[in-house]
VEXLORO-397701 format. One record per residue (C-alpha): residue number from 0; residue in one letter; x, y, z. Coordinates in Angstrom, 1 decimal. Example, Ala and Ser with C-alpha at 12.3 -4.5 7.8 and 13.67 -1.06 7.14 Angstrom:
residues 2
+-----+------+--------+--------+--------+
! pos ! code !     xx !     yy !     zz !
+-----+------+--------+--------+--------+
!   0 !    a !   12.3 !   -4.5 !    7.8 !
!   1 !    s !   13.7 !   -1.1 !    7.1 !
+-----+------+--------+--------+--------+
end
This chain:
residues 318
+-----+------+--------+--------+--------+
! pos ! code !     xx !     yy !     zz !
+-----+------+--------+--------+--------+
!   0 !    x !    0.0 !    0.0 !    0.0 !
!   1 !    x !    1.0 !    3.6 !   -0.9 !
!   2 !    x !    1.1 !    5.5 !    2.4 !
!   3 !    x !    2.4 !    9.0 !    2.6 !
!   4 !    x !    5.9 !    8.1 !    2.6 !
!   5 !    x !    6.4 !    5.9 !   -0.4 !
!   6 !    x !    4.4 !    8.6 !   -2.1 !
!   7 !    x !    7.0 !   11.1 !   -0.9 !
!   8 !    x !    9.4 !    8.8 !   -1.9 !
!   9 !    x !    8.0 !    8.4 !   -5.5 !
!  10 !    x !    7.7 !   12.6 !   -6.3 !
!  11 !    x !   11.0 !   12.8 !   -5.6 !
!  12 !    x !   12.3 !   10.5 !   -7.8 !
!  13 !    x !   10.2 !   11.9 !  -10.2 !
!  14 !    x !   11.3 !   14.8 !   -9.7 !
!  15 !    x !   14.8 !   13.7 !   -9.8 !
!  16 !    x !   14.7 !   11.7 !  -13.0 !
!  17 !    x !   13.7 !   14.8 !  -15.4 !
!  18 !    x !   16.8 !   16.4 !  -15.2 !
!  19 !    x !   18.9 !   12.6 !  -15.5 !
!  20 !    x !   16.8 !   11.8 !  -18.4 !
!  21 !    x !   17.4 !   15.7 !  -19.8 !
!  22 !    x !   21.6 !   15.4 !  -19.5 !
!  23 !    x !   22.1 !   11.9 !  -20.8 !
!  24 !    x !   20.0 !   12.9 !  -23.6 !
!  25 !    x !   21.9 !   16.3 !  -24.8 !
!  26 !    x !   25.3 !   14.8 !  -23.9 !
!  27 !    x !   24.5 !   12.0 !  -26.5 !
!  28 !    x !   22.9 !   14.3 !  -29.1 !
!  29 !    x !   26.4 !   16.1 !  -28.5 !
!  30 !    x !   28.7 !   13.6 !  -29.0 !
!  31 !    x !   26.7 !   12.2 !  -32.3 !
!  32 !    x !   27.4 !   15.9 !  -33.7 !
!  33 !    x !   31.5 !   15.3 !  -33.0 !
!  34 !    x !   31.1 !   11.7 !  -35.5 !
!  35 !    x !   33.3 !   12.6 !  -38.6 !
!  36 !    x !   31.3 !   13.4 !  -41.7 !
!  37 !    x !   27.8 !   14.7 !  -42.5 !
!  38 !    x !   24.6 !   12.7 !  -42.6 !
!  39 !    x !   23.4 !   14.7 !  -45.5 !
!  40 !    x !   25.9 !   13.6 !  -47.9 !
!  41 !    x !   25.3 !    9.9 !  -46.9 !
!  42 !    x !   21.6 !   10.4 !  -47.8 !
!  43 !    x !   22.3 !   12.1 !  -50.7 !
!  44 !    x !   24.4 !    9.8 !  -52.1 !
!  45 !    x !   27.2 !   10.2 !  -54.5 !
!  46 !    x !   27.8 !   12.6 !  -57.1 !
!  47 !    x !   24.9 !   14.8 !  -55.3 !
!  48 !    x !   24.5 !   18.1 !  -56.0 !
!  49 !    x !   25.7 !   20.7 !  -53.3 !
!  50 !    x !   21.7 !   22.0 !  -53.6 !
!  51 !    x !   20.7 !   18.6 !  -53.2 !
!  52 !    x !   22.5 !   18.3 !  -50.0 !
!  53 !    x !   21.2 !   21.7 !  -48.9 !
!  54 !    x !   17.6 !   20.2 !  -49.5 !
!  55 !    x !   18.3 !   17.6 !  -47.3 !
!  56 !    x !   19.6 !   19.5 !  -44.3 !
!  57 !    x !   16.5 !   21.5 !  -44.4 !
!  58 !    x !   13.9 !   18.5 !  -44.7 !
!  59 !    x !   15.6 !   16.9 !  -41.7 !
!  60 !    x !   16.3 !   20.4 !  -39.5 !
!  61 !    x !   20.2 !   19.7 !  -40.0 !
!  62 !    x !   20.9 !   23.3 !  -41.3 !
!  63 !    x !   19.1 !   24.3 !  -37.6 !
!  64 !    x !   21.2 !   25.4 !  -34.7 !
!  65 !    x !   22.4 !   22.8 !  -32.2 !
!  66 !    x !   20.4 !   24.1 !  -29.1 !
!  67 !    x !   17.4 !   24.2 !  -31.8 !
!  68 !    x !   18.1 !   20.8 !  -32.7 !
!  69 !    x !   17.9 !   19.2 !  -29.3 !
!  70 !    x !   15.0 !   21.5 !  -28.2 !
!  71 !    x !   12.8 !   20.4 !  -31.0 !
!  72 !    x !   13.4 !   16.8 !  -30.5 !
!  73 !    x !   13.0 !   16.7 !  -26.9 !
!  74 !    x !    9.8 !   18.3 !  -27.0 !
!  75 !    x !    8.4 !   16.0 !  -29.4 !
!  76 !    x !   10.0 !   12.7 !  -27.5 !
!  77 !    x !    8.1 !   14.1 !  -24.3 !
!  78 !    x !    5.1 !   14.0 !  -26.8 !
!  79 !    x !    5.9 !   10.1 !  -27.6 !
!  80 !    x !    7.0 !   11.2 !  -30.9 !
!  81 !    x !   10.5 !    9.9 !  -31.4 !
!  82 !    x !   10.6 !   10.7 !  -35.0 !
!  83 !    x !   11.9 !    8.4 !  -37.6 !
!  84 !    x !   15.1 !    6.8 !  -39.4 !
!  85 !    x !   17.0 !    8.8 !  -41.3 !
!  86 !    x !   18.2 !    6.2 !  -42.9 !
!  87 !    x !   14.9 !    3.8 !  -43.2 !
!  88 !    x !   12.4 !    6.2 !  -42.9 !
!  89 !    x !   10.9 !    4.1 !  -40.4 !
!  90 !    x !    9.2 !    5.4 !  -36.9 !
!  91 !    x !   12.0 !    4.6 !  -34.2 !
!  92 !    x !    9.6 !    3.8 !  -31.8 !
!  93 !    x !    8.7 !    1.5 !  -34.4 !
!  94 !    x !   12.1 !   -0.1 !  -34.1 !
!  95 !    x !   12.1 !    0.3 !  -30.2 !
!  96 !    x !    9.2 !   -2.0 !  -30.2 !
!  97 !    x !   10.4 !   -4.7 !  -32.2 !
!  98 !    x !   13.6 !   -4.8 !  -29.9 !
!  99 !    x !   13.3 !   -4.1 !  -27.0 !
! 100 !    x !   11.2 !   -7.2 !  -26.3 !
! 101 !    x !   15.0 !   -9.1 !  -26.7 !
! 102 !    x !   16.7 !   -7.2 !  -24.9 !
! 103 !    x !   14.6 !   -7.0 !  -22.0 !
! 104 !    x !   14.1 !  -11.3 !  -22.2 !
! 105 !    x !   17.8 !  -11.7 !  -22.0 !
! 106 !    x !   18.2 !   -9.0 !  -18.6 !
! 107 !    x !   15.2 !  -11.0 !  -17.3 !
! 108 !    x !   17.1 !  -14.4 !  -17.6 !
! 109 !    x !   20.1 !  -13.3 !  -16.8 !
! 110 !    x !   19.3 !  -11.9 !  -13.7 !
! 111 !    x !   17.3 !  -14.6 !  -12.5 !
! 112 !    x !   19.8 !  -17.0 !  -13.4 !
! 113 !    x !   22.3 !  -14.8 !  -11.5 !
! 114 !    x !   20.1 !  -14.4 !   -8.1 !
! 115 !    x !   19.8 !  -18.5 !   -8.4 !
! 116 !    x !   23.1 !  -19.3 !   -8.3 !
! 117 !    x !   24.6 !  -16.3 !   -6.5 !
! 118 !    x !   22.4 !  -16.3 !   -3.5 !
! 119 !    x !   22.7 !  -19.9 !   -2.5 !
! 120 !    x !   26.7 !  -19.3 !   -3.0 !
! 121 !    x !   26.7 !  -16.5 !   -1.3 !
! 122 !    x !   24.8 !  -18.2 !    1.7 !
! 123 !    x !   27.2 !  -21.3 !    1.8 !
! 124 !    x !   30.7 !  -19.1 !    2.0 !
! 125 !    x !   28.7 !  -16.8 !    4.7 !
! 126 !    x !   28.1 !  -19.7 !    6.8 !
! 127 !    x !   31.4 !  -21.4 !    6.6 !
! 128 !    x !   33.9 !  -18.5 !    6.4 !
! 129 !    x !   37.3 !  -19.8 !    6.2 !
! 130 !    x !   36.4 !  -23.1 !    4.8 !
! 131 !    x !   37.0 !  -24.7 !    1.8 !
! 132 !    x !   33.6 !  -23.9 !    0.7 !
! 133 !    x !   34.6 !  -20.4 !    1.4 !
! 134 !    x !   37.5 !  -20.2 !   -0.7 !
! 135 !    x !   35.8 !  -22.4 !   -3.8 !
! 136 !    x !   33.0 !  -20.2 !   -3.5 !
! 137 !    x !   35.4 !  -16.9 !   -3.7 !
! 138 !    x !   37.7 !  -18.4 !   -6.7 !
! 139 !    x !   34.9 !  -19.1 !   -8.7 !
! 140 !    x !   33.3 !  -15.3 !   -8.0 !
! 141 !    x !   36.9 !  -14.3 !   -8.7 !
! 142 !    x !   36.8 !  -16.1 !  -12.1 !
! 143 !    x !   32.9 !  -14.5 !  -13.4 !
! 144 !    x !   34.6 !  -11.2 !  -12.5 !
! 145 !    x !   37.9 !  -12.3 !  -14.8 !
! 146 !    x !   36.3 !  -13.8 !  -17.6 !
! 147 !    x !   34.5 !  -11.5 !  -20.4 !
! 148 !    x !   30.9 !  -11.7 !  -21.3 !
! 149 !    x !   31.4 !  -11.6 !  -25.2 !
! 150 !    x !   34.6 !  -14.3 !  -24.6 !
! 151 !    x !   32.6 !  -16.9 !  -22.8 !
! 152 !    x !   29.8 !  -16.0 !  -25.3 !
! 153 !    x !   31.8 !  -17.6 !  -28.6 !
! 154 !    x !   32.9 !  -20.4 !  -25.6 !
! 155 !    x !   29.2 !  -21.3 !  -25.0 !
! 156 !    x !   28.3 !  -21.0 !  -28.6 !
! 157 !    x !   31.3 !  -23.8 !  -30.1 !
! 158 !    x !   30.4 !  -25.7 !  -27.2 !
! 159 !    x !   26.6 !  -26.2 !  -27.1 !
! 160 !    x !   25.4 !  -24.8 !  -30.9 !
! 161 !    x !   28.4 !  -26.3 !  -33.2 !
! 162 !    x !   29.4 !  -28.8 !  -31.2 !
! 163 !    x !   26.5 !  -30.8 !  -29.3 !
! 164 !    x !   23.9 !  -28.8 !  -31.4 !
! 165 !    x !   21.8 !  -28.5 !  -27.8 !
! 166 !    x !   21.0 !  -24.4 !  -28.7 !
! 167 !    x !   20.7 !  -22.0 !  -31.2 !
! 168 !    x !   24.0 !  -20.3 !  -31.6 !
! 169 !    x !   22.4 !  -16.9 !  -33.1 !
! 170 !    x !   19.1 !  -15.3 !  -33.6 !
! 171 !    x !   16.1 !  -14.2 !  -31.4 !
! 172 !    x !   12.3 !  -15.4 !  -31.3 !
! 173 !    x !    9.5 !  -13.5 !  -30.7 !
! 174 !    x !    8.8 !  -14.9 !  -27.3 !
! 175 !    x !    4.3 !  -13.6 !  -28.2 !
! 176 !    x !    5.0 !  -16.1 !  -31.0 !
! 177 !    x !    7.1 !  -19.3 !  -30.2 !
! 178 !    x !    8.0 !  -18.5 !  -26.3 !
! 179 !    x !    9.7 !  -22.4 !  -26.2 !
! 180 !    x !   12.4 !  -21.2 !  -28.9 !
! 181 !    x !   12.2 !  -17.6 !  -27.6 !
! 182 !    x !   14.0 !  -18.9 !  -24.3 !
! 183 !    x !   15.7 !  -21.9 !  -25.9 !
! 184 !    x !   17.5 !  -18.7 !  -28.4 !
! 185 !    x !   18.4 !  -16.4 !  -25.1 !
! 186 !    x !   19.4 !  -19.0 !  -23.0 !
! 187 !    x !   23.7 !  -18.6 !  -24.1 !
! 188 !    x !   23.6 !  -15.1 !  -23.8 !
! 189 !    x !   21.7 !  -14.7 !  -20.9 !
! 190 !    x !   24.3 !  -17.1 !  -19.4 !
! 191 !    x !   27.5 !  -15.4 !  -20.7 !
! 192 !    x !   25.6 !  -11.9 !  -19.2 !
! 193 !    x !   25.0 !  -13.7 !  -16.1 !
! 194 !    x !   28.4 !  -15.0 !  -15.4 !
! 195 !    x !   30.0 !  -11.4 !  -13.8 !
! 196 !    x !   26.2 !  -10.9 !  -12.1 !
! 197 !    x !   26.4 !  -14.2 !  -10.3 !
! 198 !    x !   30.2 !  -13.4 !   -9.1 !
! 199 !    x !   28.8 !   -9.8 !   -8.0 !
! 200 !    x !   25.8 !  -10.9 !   -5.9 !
! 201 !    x !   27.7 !  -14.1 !   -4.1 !
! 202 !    x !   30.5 !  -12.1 !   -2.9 !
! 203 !    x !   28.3 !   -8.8 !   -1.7 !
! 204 !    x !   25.7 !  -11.4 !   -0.1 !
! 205 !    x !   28.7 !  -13.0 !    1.6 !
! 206 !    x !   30.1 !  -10.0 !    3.0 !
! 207 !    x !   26.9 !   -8.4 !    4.2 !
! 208 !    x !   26.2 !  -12.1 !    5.8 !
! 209 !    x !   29.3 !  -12.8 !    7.7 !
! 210 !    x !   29.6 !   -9.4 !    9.1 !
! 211 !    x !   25.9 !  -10.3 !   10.7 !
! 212 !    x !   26.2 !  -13.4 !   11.5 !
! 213 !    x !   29.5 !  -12.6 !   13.7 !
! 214 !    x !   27.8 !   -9.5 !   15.4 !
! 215 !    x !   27.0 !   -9.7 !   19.1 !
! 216 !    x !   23.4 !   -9.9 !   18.2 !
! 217 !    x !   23.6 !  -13.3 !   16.7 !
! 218 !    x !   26.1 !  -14.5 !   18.9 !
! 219 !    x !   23.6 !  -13.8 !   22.2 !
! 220 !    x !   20.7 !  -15.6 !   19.9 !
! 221 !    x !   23.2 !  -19.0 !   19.6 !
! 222 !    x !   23.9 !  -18.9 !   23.2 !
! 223 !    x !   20.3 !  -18.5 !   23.6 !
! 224 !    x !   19.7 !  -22.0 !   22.1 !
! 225 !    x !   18.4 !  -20.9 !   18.8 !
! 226 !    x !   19.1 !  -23.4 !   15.5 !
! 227 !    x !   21.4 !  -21.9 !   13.4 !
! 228 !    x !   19.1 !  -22.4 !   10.1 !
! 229 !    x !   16.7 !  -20.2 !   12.1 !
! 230 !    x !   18.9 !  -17.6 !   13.2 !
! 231 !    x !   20.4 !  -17.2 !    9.4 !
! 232 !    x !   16.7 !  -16.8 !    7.9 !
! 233 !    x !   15.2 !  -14.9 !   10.3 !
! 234 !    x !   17.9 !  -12.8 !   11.1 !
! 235 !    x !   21.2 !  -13.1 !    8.9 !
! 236 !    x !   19.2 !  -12.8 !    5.5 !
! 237 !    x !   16.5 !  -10.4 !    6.3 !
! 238 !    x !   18.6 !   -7.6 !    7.9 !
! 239 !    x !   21.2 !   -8.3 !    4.5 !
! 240 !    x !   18.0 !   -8.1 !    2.6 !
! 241 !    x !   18.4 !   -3.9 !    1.7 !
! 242 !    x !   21.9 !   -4.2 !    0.6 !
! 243 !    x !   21.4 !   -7.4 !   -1.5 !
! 244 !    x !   18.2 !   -5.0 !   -3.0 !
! 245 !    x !   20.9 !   -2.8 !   -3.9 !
! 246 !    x !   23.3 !   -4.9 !   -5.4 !
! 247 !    x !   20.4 !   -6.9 !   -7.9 !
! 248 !    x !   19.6 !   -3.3 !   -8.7 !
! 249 !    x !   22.6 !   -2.1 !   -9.8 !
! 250 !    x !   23.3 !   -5.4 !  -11.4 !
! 251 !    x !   20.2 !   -4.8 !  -13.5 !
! 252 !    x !   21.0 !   -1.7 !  -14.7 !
! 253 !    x !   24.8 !   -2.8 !  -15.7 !
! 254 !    x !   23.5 !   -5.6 !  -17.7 !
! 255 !    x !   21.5 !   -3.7 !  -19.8 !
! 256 !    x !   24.6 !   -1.5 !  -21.0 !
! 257 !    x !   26.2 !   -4.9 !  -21.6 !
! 258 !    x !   23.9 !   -6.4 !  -23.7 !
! 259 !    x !   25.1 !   -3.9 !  -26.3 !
! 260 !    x !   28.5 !   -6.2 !  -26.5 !
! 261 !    x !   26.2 !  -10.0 !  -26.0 !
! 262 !    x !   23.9 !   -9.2 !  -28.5 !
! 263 !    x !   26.7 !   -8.2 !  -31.3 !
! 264 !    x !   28.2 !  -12.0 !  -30.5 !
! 265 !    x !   24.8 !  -13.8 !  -30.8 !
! 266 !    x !   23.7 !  -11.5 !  -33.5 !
! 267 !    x !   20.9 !  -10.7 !  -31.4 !
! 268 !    x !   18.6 !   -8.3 !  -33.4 !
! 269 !    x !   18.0 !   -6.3 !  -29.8 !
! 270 !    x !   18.7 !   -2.4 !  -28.9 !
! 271 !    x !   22.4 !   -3.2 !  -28.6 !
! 272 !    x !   22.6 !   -3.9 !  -32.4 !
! 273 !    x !   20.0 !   -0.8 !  -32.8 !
! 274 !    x !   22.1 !    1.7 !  -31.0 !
! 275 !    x !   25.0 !    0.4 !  -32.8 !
! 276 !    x !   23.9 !    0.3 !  -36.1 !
! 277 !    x !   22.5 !    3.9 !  -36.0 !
! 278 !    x !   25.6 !    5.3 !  -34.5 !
! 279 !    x !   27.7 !    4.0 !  -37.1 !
! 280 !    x !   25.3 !    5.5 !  -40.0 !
! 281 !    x !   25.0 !    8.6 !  -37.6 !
! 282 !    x !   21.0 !    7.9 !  -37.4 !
! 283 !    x !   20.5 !   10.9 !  -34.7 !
! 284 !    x !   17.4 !   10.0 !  -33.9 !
! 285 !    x !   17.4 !    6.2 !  -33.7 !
! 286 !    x !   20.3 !    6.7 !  -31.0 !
! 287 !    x !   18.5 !    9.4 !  -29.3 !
! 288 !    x !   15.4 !    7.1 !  -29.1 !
! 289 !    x !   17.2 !    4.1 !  -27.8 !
! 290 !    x !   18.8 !    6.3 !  -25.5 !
! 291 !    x !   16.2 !    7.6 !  -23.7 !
! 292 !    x !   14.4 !    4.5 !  -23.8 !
! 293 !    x !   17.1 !    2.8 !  -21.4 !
! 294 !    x !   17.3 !    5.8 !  -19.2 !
! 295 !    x !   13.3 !    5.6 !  -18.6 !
! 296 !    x !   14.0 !    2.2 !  -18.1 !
! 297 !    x !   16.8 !    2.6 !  -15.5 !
! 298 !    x !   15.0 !    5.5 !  -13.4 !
! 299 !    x !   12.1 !    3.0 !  -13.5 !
! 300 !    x !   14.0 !    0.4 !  -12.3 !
! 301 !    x !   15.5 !    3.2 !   -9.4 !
! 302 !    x !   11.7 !    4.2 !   -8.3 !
! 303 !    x !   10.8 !    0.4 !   -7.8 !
! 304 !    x !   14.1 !   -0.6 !   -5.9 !
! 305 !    x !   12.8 !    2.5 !   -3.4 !
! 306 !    x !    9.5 !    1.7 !   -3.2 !
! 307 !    x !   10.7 !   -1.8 !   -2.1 !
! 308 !    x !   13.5 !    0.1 !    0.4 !
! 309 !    x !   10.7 !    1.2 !    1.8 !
! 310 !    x !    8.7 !   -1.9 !    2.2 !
! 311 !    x !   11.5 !   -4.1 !    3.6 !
! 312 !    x !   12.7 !   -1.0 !    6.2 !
! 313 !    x !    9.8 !    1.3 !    6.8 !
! 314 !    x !   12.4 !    3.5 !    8.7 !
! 315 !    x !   13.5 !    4.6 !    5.0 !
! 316 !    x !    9.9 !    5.8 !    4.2 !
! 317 !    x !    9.3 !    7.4 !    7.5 !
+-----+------+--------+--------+--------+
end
């Protein structure tokens, strides 16, 4: 339920995101106008005319001021209107739509997949620090940090597409039309994007864990008699519980930037490829769309990581 305080918490986030969602936009939009060349030339083709090019910049508003530029597209993107391709001539939310749906199914998986197998590591080095399980525990979270994503991509791909034939090596599925080979297509890279995620959350978890579980507190509720399973559910993992919010959180938003390099190894027709594409054939406003579509997408993710602050500590809402 939304009581005063979550609501609190909510405006100000709100509040906060506008001016977030307003830089990241104009520094991109900058840094596309430093790209080497001209994007009226490219549409115009060779051997064009210089009044032909002139045309050009006028039809797309390239002749306009820079200021004037970003102005009029951010006042049609906080219409919905993200115009369209200069290149395709299609609507970029258009585009938006058809990819972000892949993008979106491999973050899902591969953060699931990384809370899975990172909380119950994390749990066993927590409860036997020093141990063998400990250190096996730590070396393997030492080696998802080591190893890169698109690396153990083309690893998982010669393994289980070329040579056992188990998965797709490339592609993506609509998962509205076939989800079975939807998942069985995202499964590899969601598992070369989960790798670092599942090092990340076993080593915070352990960290948070043992520093609570060797705290006086828990130490009076074992000489009290307590079982020890008790004590580490009911105590250990619900006071760890904010800062392993955090960590997931943070997690989600990193693998969405690094999908960019997953879905250029699967050849995963997602926003990666989109942004890529457009910044190479400096498509302003298919990288301005993508852009601001992953920073909506990250403050919403930041507004529902307070909102659950706020239900697992009610102290942060009050």
């Amino acid at each position: 339920m939304l009581n005063s305080g979550r609501l609190r918490i909510i405006g100000r986030r709100l509040l906060q995101a506008i001016p977030v969602v307003v830089l990241s936009t104009f520094i991109v939009f900058g840094l596309l106008k430093l790209v080497p060349g001209d994007v009226a030339v490219t549409l115009a083709g060779d051997n064009a005319s210089e009044q032909r090019i002139a045309e050009i910049r006028e039809l797309y508003g390239l002749n306009q001021p820079f200021l004037l530029q970003y102005g009029s597209w951010l006042w049609k993107a906080a219409h919905g209107d993200l115009s369209s391709s200069l290149i395709s001539n299609e609507a970029v939310l258009t585009s938006i739509q058809r990819c972000l749906p892949h993008t979106l199914l491999i973050v899902a998986l591969a953060l699931f997949m990384a809370m899975l197998v990172g909380i119950p590591l994390g749990i066993a080095a927590a409860t036997k620090p020093g141990s063998w399980i400990d250190g096996f525990v730590m070396a393997i979270a030492s080696l998802g940090v080591a190893v890169p994503n698109f690396w153990l991509g083309m690893l998982l791909v010669a393994f289980f597409s070329l040579q056992l034939n188990w998965l797709p090596a490339t592609g993506a599925v609509s998962l509205m039309k076939d989800p079975w080979a939807s998942l069985s297509h995202a499964i590899l890279p969601a598992v070369a994007l989960a790798s670092g995620g599942i090092a990340e959350v076993a080593r915070q978890l352990r960290s948070s864990l043992v520093e609570i579980l060797s705290s006086q507190q828990v130490r009076t509720l074992h000489a009290k008699g307590l079982p020890p399973s008790s004590i580490l559910w009911r105590h250990g993992l619900k006071n760890v519980s904010v800062n392993l919010l955090t960590v997931v959180s943070l997690l989600a938003n990193r693998l969405l930037a690094a999908t960019v390099v997953v879905e250029a190894v699967f050849a995963i027709p997602g926003m990666g490829g989109l942004i890529v594409n457009g910044a190479m054939n400096r498509d302003f406003p298919v990288v301005q769309g993508v852009v601001f579509t992953m920073v909506l997408i990250v403050v919403t993710l930041n507004l529902l990581t307070d909102i659950l602050y706020s239900v697992l500590d009610p102290r942060i809402s009050s």
